[in-house]
C-alpha positions as CSV (number, residue, x, y, z in Angstrom):
1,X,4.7,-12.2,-2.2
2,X,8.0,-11.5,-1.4
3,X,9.7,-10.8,2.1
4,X,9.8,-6.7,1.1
5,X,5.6,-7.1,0.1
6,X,5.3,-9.6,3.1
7,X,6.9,-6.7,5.1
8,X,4.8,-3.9,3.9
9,X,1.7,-5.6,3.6
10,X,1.5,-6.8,7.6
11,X,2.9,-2.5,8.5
12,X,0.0,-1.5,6.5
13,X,-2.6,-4.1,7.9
14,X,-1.6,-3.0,11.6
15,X,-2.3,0.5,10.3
16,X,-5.9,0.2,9.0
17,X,-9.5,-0.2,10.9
18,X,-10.7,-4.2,10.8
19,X,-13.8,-2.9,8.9
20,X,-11.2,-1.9,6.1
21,X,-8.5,-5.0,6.1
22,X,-10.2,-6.3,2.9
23,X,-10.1,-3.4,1.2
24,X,-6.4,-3.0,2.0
25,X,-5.8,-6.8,1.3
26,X,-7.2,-6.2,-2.3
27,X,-5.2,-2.7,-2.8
28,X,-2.1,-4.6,-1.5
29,X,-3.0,-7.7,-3.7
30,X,-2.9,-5.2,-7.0
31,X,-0.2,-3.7,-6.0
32,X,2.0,-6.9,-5.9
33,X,0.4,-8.4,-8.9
34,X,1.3,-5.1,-11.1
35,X,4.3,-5.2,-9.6
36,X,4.7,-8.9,-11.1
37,X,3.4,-8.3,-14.7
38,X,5.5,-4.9,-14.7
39,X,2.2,-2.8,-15.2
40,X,3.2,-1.0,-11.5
41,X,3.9,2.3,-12.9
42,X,3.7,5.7,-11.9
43,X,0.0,6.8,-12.9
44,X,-0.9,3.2,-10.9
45,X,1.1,4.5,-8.3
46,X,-0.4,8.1,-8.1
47,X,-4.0,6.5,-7.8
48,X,-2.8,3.5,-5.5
49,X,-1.6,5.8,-2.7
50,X,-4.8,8.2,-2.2
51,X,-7.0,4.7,-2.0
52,X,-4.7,3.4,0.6
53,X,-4.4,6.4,2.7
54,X,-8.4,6.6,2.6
55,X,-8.2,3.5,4.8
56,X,-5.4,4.1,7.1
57,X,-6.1,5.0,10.8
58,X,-5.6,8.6,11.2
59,X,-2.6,8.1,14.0
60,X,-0.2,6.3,11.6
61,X,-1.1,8.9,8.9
62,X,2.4,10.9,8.9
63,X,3.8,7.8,9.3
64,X,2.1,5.9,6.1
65,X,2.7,9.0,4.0
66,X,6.5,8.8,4.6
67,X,6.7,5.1,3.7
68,X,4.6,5.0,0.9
69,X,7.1,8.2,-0.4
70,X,9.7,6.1,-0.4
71,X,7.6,2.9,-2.0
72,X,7.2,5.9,-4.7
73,X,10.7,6.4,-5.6
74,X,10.9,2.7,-5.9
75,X,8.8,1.8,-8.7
């Protein structure tokens, strides 16, 4: 993991429930690991984000959505 994952990984894990930090673990995981093998593309992307935002605490939802937009434009 590098510091940009390390970086998103610990916003996102402050932004979830503790019943759902191991689901978002393992979506993070994936994410890093496709990003790795250079399967991270945008149909893994357009599924990713949905999954993640399922788990996210609804208070940071505006907040997720605009980062992940930008974690979007970067694939």
């Amino acid at each position: 993991m590098n510091e940009g994952q390390k970086k998103f990984y610990d916003f996102i894990l402050e932004r979830v429930s503790d019943d759902n930090k191991n689901k978002a673990e393992k979506l993070l995981t994936e994410s890093f690991s496709r990003q790795a093998d250079g399967t991270f593309d945008s149909a893994y992307i357009t599924a990713f984000i949905p999954e993640l935002l399922k788990i996210i605490k609804y208070e940071f939802s505006d907040e997720v959505k605009s980062v992940l937009s930008d974690y979007k434009t970067k694939e």
